[in-house]
C-alpha positions in Angstrom: 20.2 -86.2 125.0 21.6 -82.4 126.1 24.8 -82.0 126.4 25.8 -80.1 130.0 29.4 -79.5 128.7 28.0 -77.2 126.0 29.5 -73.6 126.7 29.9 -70.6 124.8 33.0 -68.6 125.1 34.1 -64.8 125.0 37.2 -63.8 125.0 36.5 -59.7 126.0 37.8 -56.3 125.2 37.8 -55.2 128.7 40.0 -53.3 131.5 39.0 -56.2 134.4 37.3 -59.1 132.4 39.4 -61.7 130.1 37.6 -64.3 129.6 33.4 -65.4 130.2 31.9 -69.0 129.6 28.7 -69.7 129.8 27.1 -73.3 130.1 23.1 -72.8 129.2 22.5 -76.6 130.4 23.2 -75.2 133.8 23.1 -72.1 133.8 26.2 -71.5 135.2 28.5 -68.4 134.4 32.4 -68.2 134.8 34.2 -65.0 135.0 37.9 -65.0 134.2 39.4 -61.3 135.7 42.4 -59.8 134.3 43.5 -59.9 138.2 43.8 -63.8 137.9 41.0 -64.5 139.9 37.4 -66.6 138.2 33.9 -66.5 139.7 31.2 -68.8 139.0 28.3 -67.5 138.7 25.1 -69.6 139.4 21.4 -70.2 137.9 22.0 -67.1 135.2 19.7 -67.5 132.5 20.6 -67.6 129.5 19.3 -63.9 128.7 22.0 -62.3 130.9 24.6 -63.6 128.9 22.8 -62.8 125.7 22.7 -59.3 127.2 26.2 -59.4 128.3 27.8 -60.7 124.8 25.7 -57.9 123.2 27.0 -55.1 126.0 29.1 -52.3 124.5 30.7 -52.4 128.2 31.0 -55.7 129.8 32.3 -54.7 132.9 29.4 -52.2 133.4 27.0 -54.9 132.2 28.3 -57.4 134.7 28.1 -55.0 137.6 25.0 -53.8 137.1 23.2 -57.3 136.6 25.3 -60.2 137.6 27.3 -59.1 140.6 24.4 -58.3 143.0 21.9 -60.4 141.8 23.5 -64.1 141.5 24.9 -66.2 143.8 28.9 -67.1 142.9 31.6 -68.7 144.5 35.3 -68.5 143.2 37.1 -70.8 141.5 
């Protein structure tokens, strides 16, 4: 049996960005901003945040391919 409540977690050197988890089960992505506010991000496969983990910048990562191309709603 997967388990859906598997999620990896960053904690991120970053001037907007605190926190990401990422559950692969469901491909969904949560965004913690240093503002307060958390996104979730929907069906993001699990190669985005393979690429984002590995980003030297994750706020330039996350703009330039999870902003415009997934759907999210806030949390």
């Amino acid at each position: 049996m997967t388990n859906v409540n598997l999620v990896e977690t960053l904690t991120v050197d970053s001037t907007a960005i605190s926190e990401v988890a990422y559950y692969p089960n469901v491909e969904r992505l949560f965004v913690l901003f240093k503002n307060g506010k958390e996104y979730e991000y929907l069906s993001v496969p699990a190669h985005i945040m393979n690429g984002l983990r590995d980003a030297p910048s994750k706020g330039k990562f996350l703009n330039k391919y999870v902003l415009a191309f997934y759907r999210f709603k806030k949390v």
